[in-house]
GULUM-233575 format. One record per atom (N, C-alpha, C, CB): residue number from 1; residue in one letter; atom name; x, y, z. Coordinates in nm, 3 decimals, padded with zeros to 5 digits. Each point is the difference from the previous one (the first is absolute). Glycine has a CB too. Layout:
+-----+------+------+---------+---------+---------+
| pos | code | site |       X |       Y |       Z |
+-----+------+------+---------+---------+---------+
| NUM |    A |   CA |       X |       Y |       Z |
...
+-----+------+------+---------+---------+---------+
This chain:
+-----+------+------+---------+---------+---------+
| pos | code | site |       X |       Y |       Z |
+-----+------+------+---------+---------+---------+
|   1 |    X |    N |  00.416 | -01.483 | -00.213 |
|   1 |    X |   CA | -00.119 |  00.069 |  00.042 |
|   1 |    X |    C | -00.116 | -00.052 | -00.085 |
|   1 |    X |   CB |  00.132 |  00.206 |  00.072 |
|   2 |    X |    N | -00.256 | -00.264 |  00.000 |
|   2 |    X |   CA | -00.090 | -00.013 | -00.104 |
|   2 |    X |    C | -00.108 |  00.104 | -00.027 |
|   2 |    X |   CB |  00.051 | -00.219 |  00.044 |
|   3 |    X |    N | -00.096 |  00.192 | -00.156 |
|   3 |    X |   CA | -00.071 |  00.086 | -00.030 |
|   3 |    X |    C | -00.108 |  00.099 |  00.023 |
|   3 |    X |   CB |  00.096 | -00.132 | -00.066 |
|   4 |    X |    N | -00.182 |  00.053 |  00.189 |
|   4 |    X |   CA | -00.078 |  00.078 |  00.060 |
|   4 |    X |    C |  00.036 |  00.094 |  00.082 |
|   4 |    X |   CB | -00.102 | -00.151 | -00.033 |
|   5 |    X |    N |  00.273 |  00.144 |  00.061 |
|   5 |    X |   CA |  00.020 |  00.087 |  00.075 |
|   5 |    X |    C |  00.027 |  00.121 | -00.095 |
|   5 |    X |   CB |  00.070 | -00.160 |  00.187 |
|   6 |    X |    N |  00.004 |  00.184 | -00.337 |
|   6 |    X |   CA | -00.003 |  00.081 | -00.064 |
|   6 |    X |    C | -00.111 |  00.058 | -00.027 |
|   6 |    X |   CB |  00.161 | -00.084 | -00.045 |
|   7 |    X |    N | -00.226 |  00.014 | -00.014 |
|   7 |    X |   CA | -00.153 |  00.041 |  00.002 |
|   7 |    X |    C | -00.046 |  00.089 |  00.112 |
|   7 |    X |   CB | -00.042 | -00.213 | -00.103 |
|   8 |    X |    N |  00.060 |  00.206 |  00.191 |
|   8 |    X |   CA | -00.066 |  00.024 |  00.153 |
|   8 |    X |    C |  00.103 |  00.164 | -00.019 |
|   8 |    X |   CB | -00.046 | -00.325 |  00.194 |
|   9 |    X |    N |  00.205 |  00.312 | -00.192 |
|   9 |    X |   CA |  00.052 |  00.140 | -00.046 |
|   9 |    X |    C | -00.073 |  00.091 | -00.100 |
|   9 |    X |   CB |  00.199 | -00.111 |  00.040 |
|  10 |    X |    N | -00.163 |  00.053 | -00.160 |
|  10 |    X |   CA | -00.063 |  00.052 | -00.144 |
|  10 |    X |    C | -00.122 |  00.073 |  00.033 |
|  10 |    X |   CB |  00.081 | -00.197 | -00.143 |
|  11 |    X |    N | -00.159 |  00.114 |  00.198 |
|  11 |    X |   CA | -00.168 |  00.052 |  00.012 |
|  11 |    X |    C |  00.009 |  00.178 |  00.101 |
|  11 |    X |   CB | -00.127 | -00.345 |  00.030 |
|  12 |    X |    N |  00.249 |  00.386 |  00.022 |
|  12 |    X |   CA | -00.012 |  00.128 |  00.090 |
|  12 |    X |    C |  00.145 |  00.073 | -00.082 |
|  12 |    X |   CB | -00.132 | -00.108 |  00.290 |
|  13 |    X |    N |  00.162 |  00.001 | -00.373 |
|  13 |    X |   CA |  00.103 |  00.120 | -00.090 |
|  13 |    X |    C | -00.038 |  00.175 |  00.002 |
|  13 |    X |   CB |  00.024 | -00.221 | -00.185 |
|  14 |    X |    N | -00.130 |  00.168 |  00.083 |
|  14 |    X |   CA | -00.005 |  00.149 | -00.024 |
|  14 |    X |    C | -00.065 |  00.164 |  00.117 |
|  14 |    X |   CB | -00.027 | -00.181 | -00.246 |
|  15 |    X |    N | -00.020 |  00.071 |  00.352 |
|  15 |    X |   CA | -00.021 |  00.104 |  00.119 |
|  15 |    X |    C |  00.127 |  00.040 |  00.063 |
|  15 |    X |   CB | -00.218 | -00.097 |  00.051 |
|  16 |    X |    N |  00.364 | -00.020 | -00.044 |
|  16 |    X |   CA |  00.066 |  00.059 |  00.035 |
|  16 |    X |    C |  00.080 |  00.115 | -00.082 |
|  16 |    X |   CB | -00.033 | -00.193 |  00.130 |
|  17 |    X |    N |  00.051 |  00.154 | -00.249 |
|  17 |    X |   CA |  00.060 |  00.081 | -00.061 |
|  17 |    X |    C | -00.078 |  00.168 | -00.026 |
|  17 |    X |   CB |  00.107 | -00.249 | -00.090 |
|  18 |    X |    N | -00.262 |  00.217 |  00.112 |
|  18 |    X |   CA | -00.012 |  00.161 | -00.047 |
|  18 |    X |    C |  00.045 |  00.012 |  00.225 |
|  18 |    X |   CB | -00.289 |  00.069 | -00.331 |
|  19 |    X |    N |  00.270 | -00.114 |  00.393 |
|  19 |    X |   CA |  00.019 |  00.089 |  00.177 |
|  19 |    X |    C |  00.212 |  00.027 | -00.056 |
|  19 |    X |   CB | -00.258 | -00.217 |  00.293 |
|  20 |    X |    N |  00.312 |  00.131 | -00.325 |
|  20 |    X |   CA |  00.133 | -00.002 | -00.017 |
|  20 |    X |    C | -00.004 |  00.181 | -00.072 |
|  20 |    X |   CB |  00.062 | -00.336 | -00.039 |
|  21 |    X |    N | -00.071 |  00.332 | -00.106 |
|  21 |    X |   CA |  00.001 |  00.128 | -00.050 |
|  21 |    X |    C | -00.046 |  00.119 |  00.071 |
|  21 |    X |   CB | -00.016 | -00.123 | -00.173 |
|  22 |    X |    N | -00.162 |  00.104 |  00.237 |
|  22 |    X |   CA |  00.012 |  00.134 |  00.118 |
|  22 |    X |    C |  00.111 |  00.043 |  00.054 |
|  22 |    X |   CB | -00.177 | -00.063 |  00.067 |
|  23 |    X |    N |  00.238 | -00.028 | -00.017 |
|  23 |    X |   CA |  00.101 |  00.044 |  00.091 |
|  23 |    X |    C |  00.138 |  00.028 | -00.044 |
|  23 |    X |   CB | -00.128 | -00.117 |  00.139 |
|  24 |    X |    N |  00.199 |  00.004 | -00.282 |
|  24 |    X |   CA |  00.086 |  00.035 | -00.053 |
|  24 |    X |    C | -00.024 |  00.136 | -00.079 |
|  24 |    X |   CB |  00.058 | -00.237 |  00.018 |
|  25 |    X |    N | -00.152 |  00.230 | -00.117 |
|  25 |    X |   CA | -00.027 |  00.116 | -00.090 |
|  25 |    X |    C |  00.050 | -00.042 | -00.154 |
|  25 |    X |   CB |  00.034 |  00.180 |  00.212 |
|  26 |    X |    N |  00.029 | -00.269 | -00.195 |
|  26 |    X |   CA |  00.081 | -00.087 | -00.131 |
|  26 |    X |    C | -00.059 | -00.139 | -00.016 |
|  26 |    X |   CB |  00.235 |  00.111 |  00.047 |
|  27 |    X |    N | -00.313 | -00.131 | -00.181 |
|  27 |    X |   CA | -00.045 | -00.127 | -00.037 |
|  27 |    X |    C |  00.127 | -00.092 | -00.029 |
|  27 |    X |   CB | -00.222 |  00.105 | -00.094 |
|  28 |    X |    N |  00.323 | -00.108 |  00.054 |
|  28 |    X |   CA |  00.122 | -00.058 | -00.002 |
|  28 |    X |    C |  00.044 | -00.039 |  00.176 |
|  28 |    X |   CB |  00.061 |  00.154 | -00.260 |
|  29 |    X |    N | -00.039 | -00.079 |  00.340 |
|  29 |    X |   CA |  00.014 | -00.024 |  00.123 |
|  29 |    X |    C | -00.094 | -00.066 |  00.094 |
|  29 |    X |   CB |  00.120 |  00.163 | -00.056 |
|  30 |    X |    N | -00.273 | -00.191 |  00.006 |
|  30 |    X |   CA | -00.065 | -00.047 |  00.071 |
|  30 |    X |    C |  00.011 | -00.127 | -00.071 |
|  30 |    X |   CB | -00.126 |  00.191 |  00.100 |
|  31 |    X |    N |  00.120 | -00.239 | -00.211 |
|  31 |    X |   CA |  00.022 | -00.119 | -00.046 |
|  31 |    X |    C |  00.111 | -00.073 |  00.090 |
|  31 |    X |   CB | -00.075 |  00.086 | -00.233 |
|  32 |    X |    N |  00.188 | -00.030 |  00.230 |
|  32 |    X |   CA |  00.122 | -00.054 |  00.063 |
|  32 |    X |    C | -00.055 | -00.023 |  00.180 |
|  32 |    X |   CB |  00.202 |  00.152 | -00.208 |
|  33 |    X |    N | -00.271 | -00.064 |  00.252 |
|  33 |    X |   CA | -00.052 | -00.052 |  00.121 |
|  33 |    X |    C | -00.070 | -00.135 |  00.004 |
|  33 |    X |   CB | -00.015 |  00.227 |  00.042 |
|  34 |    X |    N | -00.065 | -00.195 | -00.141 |
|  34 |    X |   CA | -00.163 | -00.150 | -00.048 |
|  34 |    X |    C |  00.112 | -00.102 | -00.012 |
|  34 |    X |   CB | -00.248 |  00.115 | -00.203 |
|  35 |    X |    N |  00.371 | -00.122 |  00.131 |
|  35 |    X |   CA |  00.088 | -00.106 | -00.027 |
|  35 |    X |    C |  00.071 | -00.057 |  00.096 |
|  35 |    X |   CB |  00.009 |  00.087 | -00.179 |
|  36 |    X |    N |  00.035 |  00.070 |  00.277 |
|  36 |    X |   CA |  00.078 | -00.125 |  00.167 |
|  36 |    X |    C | -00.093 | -00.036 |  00.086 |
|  36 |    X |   CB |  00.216 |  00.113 |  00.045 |
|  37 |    X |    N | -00.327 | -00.037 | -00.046 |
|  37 |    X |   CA | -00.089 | -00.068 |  00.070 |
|  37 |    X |    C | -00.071 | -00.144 | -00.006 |
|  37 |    X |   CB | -00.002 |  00.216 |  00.003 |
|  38 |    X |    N |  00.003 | -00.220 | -00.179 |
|  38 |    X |   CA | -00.022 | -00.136 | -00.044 |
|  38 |    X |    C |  00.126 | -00.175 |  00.054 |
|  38 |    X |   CB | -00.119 |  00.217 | -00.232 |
|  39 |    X |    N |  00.237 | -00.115 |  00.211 |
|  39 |    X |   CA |  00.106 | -00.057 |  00.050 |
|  39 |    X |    C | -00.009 | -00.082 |  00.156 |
|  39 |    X |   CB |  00.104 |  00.194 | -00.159 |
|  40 |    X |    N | -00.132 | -00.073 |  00.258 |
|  40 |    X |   CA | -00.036 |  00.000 |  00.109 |
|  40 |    X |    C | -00.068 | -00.189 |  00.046 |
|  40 |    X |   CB | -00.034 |  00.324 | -00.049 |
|  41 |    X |    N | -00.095 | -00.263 | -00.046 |
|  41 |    X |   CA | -00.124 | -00.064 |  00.005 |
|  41 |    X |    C |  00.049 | -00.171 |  00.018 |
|  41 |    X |   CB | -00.145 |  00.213 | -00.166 |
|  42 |    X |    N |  00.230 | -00.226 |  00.051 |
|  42 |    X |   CA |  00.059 | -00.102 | -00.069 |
|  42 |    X |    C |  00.080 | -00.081 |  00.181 |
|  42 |    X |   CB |  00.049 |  00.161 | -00.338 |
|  43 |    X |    N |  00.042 | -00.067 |  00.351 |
|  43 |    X |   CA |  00.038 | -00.075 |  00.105 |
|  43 |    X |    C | -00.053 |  00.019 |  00.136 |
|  43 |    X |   CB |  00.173 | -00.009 | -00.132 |
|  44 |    X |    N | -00.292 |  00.078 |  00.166 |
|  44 |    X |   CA | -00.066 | -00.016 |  00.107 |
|  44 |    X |    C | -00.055 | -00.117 |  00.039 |
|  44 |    X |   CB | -00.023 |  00.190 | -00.040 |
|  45 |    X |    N |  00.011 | -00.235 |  00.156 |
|  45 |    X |   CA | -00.035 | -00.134 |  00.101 |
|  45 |    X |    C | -00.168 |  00.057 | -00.043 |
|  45 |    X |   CB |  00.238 | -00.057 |  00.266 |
|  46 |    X |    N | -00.287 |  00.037 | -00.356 |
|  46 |    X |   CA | -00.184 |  00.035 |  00.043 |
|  46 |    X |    C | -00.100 | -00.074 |  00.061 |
|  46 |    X |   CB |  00.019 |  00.093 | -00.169 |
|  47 |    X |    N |  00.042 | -00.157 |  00.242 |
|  47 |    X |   CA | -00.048 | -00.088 |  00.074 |
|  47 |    X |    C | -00.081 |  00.070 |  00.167 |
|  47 |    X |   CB |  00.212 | -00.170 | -00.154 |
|  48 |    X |    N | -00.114 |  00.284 |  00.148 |
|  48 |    X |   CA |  00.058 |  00.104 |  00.111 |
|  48 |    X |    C | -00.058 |  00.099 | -00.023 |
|  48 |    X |   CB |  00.201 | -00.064 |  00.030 |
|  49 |    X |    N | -00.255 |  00.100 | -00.185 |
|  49 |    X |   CA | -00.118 |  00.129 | -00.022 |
|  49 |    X |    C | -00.132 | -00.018 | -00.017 |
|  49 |    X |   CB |  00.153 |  00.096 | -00.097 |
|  50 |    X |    N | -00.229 | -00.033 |  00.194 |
|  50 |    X |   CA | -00.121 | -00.025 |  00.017 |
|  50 |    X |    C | -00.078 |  00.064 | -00.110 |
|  50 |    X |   CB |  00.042 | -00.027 |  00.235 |
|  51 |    X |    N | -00.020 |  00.178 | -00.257 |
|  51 |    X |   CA | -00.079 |  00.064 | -00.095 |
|  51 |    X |    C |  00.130 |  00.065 | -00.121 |
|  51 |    X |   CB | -00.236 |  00.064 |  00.211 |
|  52 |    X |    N |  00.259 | -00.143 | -00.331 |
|  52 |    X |   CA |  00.100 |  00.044 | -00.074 |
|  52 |    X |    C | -00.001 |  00.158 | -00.057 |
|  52 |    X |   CB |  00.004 | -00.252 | -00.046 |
|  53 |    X |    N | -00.172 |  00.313 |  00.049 |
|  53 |    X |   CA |  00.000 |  00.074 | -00.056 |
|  53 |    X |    C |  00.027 |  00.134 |  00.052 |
|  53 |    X |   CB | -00.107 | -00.156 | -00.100 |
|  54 |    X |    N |  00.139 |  00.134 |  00.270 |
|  54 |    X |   CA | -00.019 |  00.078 |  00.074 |
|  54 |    X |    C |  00.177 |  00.063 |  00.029 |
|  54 |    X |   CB | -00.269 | -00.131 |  00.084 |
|  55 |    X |    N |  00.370 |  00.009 | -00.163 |
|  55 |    X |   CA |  00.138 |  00.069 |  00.031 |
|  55 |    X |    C |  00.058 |  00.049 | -00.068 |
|  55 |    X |   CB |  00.024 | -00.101 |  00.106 |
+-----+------+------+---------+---------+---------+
C-alpha cells in the first residue's frame, strides 16, 4: 500500500473513531472498529470507490 493511500485513511481516523464510539460507547471498541476498517481499506479494489469518505 502506498502511502498516500494511508495518509488519505489516517487523515479521517479520528472522525471515524469518535462516529465509531457514538455508537459503540467504548473507546477501546471503537478503536478496534478504526482498525478493521483500516484492514478493510487495505484490501479494497479503490479503484471501485468513488467517495472513500462516504463508506
Amino acid at each position: 500500500m502506498d502511502t498516500a493511500t494511508v495518509e488519505r485513511f489516517e487523515a479521517n481516523r479520528d472522525r471515524l473513531a469518535s462516529l465509531a464510539y457514538r455508537l459503540l460507547g467504548s473507546p477501546d471498541d471503537a478503536e478496534d472498529v478504526v482498525q478493521d476498517a483500516f484492514l478493510r481499506w487495505q484490501a479494497a479494489d479503490r479503484e471501485h470507490i468513488k467517495v472513500p469518505e462516504a463508506g
